[in-house]
C-alpha positions in Angstrom: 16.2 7.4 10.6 17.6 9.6 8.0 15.6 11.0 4.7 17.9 8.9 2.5 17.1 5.6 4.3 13.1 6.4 4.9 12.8 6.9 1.6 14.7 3.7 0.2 12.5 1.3 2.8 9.4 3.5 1.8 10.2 2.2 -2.2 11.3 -1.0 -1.6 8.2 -1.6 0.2 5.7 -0.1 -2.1 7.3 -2.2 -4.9 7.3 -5.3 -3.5 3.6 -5.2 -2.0 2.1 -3.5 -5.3 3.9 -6.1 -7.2 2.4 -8.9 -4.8 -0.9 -7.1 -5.4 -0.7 -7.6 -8.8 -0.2 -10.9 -9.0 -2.5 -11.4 -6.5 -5.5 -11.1 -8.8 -4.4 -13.4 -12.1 -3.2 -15.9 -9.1 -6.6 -16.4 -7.6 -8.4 -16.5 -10.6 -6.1 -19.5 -11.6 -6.0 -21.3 -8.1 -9.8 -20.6 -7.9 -10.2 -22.1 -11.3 -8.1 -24.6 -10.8 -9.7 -25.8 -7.9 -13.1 -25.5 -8.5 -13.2 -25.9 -11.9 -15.3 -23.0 -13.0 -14.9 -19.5 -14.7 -17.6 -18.2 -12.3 -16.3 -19.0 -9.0 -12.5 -17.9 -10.1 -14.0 -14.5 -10.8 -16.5 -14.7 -7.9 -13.1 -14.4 -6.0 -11.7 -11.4 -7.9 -15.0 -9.8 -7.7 -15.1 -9.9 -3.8 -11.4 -8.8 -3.2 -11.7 -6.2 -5.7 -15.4 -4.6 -4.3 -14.7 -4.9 -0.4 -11.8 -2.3 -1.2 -13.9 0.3 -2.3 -15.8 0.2 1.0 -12.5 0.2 2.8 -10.5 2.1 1.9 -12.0 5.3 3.5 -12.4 3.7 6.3 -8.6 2.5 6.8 -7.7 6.2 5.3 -9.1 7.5 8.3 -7.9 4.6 10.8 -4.4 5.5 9.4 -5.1 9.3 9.9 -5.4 9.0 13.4 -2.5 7.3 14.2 0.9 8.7 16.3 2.6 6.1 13.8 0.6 5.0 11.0 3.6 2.8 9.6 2.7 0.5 12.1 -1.0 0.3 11.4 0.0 -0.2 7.6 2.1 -3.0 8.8 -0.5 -4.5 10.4 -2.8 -4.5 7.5 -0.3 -5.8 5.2 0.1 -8.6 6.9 -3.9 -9.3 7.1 -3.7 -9.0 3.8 -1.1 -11.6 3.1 -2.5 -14.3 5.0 -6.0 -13.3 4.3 -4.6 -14.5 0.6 -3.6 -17.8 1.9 -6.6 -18.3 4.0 -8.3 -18.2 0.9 -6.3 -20.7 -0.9 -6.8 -23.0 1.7 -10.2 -22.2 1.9 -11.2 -23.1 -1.3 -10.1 -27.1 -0.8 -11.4 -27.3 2.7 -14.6 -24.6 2.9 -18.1 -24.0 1.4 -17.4 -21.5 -1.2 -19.6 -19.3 0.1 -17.2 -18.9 3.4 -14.3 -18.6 1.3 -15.5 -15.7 -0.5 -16.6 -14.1 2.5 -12.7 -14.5 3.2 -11.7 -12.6 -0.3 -14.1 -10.0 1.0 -13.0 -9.2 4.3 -9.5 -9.6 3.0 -10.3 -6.8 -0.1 -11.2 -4.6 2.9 -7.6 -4.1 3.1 -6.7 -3.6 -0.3 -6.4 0.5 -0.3 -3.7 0.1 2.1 -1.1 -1.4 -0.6 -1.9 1.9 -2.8 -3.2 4.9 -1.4 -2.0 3.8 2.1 1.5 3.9 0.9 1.4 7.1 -1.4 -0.3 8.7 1.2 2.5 8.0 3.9 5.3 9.8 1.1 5.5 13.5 2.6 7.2 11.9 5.8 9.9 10.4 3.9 10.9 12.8 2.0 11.2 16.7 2.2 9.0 19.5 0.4 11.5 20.1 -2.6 12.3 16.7 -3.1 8.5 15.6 -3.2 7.4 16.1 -6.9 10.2 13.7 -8.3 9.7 11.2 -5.6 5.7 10.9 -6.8 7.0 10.4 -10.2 8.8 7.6 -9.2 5.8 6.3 -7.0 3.9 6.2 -9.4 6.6 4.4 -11.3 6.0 1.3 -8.7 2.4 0.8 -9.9 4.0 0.7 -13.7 6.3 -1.8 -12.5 4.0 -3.9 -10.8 1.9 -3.9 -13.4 4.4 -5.2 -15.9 5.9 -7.8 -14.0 2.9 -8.8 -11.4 0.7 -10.9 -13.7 4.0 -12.2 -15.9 5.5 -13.9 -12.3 1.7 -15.0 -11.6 1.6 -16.8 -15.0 5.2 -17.9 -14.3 4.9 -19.7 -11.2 1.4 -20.9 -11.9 2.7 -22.6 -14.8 6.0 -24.1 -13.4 4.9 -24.8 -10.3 1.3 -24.3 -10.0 -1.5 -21.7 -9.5 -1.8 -22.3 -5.4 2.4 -21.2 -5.6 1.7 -18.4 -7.1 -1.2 -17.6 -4.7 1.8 -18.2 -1.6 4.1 -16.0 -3.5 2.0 -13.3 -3.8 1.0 -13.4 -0.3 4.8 -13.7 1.2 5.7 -10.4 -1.2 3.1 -8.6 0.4 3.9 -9.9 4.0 7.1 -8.6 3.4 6.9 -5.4 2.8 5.8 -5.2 6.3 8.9 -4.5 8.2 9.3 -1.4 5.7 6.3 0.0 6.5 6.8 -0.5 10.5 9.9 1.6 10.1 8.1 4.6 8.3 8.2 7.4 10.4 5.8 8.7 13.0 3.6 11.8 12.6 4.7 15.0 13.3 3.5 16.2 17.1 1.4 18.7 17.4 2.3 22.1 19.7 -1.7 20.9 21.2 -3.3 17.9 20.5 -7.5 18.8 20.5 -9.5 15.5 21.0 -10.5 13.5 18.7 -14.3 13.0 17.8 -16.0 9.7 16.5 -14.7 8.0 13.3 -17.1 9.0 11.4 -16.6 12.9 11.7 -13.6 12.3 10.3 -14.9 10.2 7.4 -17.1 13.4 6.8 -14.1 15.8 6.8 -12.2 14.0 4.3 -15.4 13.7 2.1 -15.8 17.7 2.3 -12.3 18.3 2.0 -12.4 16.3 -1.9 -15.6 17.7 -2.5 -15.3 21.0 -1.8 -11.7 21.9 -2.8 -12.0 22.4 -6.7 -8.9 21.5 -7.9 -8.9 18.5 -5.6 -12.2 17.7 -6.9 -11.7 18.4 -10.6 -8.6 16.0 -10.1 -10.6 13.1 -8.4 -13.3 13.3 -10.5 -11.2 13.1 -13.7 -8.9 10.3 -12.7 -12.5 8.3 -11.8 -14.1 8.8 -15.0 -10.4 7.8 -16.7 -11.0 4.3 -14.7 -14.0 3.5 -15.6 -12.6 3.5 -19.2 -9.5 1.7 -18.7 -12.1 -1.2 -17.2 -13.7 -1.1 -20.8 -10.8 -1.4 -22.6 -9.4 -4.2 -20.2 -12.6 -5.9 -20.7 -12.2 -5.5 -24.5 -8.8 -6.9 -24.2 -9.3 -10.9 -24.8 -11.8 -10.2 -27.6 -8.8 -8.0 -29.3 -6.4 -11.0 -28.5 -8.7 -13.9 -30.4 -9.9 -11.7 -33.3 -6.8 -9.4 -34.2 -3.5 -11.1 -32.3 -5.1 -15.0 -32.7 -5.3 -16.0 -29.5 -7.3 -14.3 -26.8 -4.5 -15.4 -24.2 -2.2 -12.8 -26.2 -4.9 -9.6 -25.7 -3.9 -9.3 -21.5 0.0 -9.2 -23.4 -1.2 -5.9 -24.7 -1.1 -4.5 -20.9 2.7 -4.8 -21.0 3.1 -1.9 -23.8 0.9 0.1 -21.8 3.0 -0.5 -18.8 6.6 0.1 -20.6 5.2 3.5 -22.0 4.1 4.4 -18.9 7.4 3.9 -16.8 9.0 5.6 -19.9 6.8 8.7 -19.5 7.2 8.9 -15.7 11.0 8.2 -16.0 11.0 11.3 -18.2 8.7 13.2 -15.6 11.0 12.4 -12.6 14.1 14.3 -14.6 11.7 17.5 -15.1 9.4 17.1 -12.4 8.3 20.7 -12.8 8.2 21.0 -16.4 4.3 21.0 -16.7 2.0 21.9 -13.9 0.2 18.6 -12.4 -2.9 20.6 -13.3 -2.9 20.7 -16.8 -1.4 17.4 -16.8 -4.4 15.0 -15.5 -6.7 16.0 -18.4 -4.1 16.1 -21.0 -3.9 12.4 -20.1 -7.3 11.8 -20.2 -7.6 12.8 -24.3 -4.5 10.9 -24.6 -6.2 8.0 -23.6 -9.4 8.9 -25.3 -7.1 9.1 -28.8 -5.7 5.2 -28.2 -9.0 3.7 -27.4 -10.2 4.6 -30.4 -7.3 3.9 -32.4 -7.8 0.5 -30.8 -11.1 0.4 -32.5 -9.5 -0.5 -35.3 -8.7 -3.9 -34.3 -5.2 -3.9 -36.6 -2.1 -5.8 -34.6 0.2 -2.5 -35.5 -2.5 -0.3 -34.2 -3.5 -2.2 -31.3 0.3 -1.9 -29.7 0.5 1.4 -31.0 -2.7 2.5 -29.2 -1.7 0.8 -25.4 1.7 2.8 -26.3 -0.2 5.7 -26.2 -2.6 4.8 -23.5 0.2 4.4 -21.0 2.1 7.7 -22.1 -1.4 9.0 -20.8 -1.7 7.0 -17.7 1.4 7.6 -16.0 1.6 10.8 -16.1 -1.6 11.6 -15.5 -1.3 9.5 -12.0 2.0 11.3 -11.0 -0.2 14.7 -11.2 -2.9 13.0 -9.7 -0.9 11.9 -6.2 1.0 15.8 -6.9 -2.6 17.6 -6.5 -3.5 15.2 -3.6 -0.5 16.1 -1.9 -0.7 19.8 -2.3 -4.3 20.0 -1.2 -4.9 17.7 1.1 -4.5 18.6 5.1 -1.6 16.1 6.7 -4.5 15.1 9.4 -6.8 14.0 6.1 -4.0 12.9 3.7 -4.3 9.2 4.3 -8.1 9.4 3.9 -7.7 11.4 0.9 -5.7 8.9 -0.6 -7.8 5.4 0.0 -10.6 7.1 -0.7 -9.2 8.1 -3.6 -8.2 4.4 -4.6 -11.4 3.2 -3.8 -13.2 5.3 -6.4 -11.0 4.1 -8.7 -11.2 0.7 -8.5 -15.3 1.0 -7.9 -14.8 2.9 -11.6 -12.5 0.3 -13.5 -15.0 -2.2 -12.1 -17.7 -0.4 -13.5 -16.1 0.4 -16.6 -15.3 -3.2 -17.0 -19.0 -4.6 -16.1 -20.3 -2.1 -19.1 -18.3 -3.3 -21.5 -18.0 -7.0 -21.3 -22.1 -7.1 -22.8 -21.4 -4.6 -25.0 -18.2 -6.0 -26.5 -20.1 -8.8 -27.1 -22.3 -7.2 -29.3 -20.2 -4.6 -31.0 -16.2 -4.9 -30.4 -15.7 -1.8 -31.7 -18.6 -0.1 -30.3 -17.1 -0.9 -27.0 -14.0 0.7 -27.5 -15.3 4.1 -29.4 -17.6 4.2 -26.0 -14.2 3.8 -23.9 -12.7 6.4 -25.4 -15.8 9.0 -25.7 -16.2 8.1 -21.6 -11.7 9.4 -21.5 -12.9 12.1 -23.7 -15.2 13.1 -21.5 -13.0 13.4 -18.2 -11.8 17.0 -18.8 -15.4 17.8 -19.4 -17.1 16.5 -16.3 -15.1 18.6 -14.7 -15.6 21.6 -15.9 -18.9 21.1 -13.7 -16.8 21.8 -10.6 -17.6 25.2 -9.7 -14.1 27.7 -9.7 -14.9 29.3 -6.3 -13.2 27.4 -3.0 -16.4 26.2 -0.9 -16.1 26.9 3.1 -13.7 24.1 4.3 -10.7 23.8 6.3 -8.2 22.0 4.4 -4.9 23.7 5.7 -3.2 22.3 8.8 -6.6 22.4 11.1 -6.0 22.2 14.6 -9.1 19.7 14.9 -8.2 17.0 12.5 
């Protein structure tokens, strides 16, 4: 397979299964709601789908590590994924609901591989020189899924119902599979040492994020950055109803953060090495801090104005994130690196989001100042990251 056509199967795939992803979530919530009737259940769904990935996607980071061809394991987990999604639309007709979110659970376990999974997988499509534009532009695939996911989930589920869009989602996803089968395989190894338990590996990856600083200062950044963007997303329906009219029109706001964002990483991918990836994750994170609190204002201009300049934060800040990951990280840990990565993340925006519903409730504004004090904040926490490299291997060991 040539560089030219790896890398065109590796993008189409990535966009088409993050795109499924995204409309994953908005379409459960409406089949679940739909069927069952209650707000509680719909998000009991999302909750489980969304918390099973933090657990595993270390776990299938390291599966994927250890693999001759880890395209094929991806491919594998894809398609769990996709008809793990329609057992749990059937499910929710034909099952207690406490088996079907038992489903959503076991299903979210394979949610890292749609993200990190694929990012992860990048330096064998394409070669070293070529590498910081092409992370622009996968980056670019979560922008665009984004932006369109939830739109063709509200789509379908309004033209031809919610369970449609549930199916839809599911047959995206599932069909990304054949361009992840065809990835290629892992570089051999002049001597192949043998490999230990699972969970020495699992370690390795943990000391390799830990201890590298600029790995960790990255990581932990990009987390505390999450955890915000869950409280403003949280704050999101309340801004809908009191400034916009209509809470329905506050998840609309989502969109300019998604356009800026593609803008700013379009921009990135024609001077991939204008600014060092370094200086660029916690540049982002004030960026962000400055439009949650514009967004305190609660004024329509503002509001757009302020997801505008969230997403000019954002998508950046992610291209430098999977940059650093890819210069640090050892090939035998990348894929670990990665999911593990993406499962702090979303354990963060869940967080975030959890915070801020209770206190948006009590102080709208109060919720977004705290957002953007906890962006503000990113750069600082990790300062705490000591300079000096701890003892680790983290280039090209011989014992993965």
């Amino acid at each position: 397979m040539t560089r030219r056509y790896a890398m065109a199967c590796h993008f189409a795939g990535a966009v088409v299964a993050r795109v499924g992803d995204e409309m994953s979530g908005p379409a459960l919530m409406l089949a679940g709601y739909a069927v069952a009737g209650s707000a509680a259940q719909a998000s009991a769904l999302l909750a489980g789908i969304t918390a099973a990935a933090a657990a595993g996607g270390p776990v299938l980071g390291a599966v994927l590590d250890r693999q001759r061809r880890p395209g094929r394991l991806l491919a594998a987990a894809l398609t769990l994924y996709a008809a793990g999604l329609v057992s749990i639309l059937a499910g929710l007709s034909r099952l207690p609901f406490t088996v079907t979110v038992a489903i959503a659970v076991l299903t979210g376990l394979l949610g890292p591989a749609l993200s990190g999974g694929w990012t992860g997988q990048l330096p064998r499509v394409v070669t070293t020189d070529r590498l910081p534009r092409a992370n622009a532009f996968d980056a670019m695939t979560f922008g665009l899924a984004s932006l369109t996911g939830p739109v063709l989930a509200g789509g379908l589920a309004e033209a031809l119902g919610a369970s449609m869009a549930v199916v839809a989602s599911a047959a995206l996803i599932g069909s990304a599979a054949p361009a992840a089968w065809s990835l290629p395989a892992r570089r051999p190894r002049g001597r192949q040492a043998q490999r230990g338990p699972l969970i020495g590996d699992l370690a390795a990856g943990v000391r390799v994020i830990v201890r590298n600083p600029r790995l960790a200062r990255a990581t932990l950044t990009s987390v505390v950055c999450c955890a915000a963007q869950g409280m403003l997303t949280a704050c999101l329906p309340l801004l809908g109803e009191r400034a916009l009219g209509a809470a329905g029109r506050g998840a609309l706001l989502l969109s300019c953060a998604a356009v800026s964002a593609l803008a700013a990483n379009a921009v990135l991918a024609r001077f991939p090495r204008s600014v060092a990836p370094d200086a660029i994750i916690p540049a982002g994170a004030l960026v962000q801090a400055g439009a949650f609190a514009l967004a305190a204002t609660a004024r329509p201009a503002a509001l757009v104005l302020s997801l505008l300049l969230a997403g000019i934060g954002e998508g950046p800040q992610l291209t430098a994130l999977f940059a650093v990951r890819h210069r640090e990280a050892p090939d035998a840990l990348r894929g670990q690196i990665f999911t593990t990565g993406a499962s702090l993340k979303i354990t963060a925006f869940a967080s975030g989001a959890a915070l801020a519903g209770p206190l948006a409730g009590w102080s709208l504004p109060g919720a977004l100042v705290t957002a953007a004090g906890v962006a503000a904040c990113a750069p600082l926490a990790s300062l705490a990251v000591p300079d000096a490299r701890l003892p680790c291997r983290t280039r090209t060991p011989h014992h993965p």
